[in-house]
N, C-alpha and C positions, 0 to 999 in steps of 0.2 A: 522904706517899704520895698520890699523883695516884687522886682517887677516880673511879669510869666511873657514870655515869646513864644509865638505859634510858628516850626517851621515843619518845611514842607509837604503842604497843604495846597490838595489837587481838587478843584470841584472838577465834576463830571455832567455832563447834560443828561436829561431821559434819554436811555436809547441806547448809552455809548458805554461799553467795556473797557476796564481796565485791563492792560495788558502786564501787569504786574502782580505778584503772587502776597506779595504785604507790605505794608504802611508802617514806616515807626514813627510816633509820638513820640519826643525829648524833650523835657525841662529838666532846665540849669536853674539856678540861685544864685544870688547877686555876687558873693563873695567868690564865684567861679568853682563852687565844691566840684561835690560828683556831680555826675551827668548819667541818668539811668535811665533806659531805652526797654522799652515792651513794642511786642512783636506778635500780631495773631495772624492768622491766615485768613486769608481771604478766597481760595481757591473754591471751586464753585462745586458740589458733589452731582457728578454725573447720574442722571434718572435712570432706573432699571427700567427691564420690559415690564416688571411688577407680576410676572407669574415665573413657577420653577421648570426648568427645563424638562420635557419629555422622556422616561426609557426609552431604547430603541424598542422594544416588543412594544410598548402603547401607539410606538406610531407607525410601526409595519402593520397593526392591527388596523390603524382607521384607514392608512392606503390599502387595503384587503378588501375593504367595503364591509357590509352586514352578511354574522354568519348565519346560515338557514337554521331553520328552527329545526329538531330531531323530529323524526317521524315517530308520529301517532301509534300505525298499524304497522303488522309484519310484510302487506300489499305493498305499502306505499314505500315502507325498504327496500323490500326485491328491486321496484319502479325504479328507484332513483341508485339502486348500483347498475340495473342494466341501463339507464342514462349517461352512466358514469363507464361502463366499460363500452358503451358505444354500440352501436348495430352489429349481428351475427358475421355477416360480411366482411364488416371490417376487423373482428375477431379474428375469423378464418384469415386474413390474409397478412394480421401481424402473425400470427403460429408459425403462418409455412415462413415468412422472413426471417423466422428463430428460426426453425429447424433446416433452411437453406443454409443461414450463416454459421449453425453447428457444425453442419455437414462441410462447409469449407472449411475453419478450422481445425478440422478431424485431418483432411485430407492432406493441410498443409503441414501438420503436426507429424502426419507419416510418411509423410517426401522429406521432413529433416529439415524443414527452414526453422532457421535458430528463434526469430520471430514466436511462432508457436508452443514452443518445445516447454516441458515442465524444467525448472531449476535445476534440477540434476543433471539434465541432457541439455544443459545449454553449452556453447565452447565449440572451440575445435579440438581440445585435448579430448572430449567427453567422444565427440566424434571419430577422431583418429583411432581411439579406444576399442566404437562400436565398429568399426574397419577391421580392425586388429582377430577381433573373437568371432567376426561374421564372415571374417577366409580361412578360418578354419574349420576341421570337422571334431567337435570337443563330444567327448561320452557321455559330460555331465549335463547334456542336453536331453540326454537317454533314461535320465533318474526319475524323472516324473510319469510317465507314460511306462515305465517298465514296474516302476513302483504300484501303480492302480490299478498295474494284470496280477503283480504278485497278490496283492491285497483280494482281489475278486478271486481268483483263485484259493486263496485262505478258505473261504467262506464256501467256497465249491466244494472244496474237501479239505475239511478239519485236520484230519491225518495229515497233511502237509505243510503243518503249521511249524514245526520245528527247522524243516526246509525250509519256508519263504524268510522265517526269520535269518536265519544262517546268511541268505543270498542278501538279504536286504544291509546286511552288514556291510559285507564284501563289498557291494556297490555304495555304502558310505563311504568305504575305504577310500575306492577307488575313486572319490566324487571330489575327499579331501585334497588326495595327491595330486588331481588334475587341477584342483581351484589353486592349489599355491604356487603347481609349476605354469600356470597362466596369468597368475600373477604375476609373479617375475618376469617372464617373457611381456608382458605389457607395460610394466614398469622400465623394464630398458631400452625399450623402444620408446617410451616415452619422454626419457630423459636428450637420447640423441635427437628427437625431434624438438621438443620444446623443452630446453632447459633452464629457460623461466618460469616454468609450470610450478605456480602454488601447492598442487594439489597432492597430498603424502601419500606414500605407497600403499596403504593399509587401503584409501579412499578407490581409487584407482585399481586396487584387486578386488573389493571387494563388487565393486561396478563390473567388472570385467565377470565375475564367476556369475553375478545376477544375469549377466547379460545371457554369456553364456546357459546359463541351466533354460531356459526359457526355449519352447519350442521356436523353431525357425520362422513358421508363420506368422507365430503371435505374438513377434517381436515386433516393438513398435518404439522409436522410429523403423520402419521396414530396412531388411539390406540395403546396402548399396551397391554389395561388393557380393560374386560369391564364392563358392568352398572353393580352396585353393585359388583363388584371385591374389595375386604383387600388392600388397600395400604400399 
């Protein structure tokens, strides 16, 4: 008769853990056959929290607190924006902090601190630039203001229409000739000062002729320099 042996076989008390992940049972048969071994686990399945994690929006919502219910009436709207925008006082005295701190940005913007300055007029090539066309005395500064006497003029008398046209020509002319040869004159000055300057000569002229057309006043960044000033 084919005798069965029990081996390694562990009792455990209440209470106590195994430290082992599986047990194999093994029987043999007397003739010494095969020997075949099964193997389950025993590993313990970890407990969930037993509910599904939050979206962040459901829980910045309940850290938010409760949201007020919408108003009723058109009273109780006005009520609760002028709650919401605060006392007249403290109105009045956030405006004037805008329009103080306009007024300094404005200020620093036309003293040329690079800080302020719109993207086109940042740099010191952009600067050396507005140097360059604000120590000179260019005509093409004269095209706009001499343009909106001919134009009124038009209108003052009809008959002189042939004539302002004629003149407005000539001073195109004359507007083109000065933008390119200010062009170049800025463009190689450009080059001997900053000859790592990215910026192509087309860009660089064509900043230079804006600048220039532009009344002297209402040039902004303001001078630095003036007519006939050493760059």
């Amino acid at each position: 008769m084919p005798s069965n042996s029990l081996v390694g076989v562990k009792l455990f008390r209440r209470g106590e853990s195994s430290s082992t992940d599986a047990t194999a049972d093994s029987t043999a048969d007397a003739n010494g056959g095969v020997t075949a071994a099964t193997t389950r686990n025993s590993s313990t399945a970890t407990l969930g929290k037993g509910r599904p994690t939050p979206k962040r929006r459901d829980a910045q919502g309940k850290r938010r607190g409760p949201v007020a219910p919408a108003p009723l009436t058109a009273k109780e709207a006005r009520a609760r924006r002028k709650a919401t925008k605060g006392s007249k006082e403290d109105r009045k005295a956030a405006s004037a902090e805008r329009k103080l701190a306009a007024q300094d940005r404005r200020a620093r913007m036309l003293a040329g601190e690079d800080k302020y300055l719109l993207p086109r007029d940042q740099g010191p090539v952009r600067a050396y630039v507005r140097d360059v066309v604000d120590a000179r005395r260019n005509l093409v500064g004269l095209f706009m203001p001499m343009a909106l006497v001919l134009i009124l003029s038009m209108f003052a008398a009809p008959r002189l229409q042939t004539l302002v046209t004629l003149v407005m020509l000539v001073m195109m002319l004359f507007m083109a000739i000065e933008g390119f040869v200010l062009g170049r004159i800025v463009n190689n000055r450009v080059r001997e000062r900053y000859p790592d300057s990215a910026d192509s000569g087309f860009k660089l002229g064509w900043y230079a002729f804006v600048r220039a057309s532009q009344i002297r006043k209402m040039r902004a960044p303001k001078p630095r320099v003036g007519p006939g000033d050493a760059v």
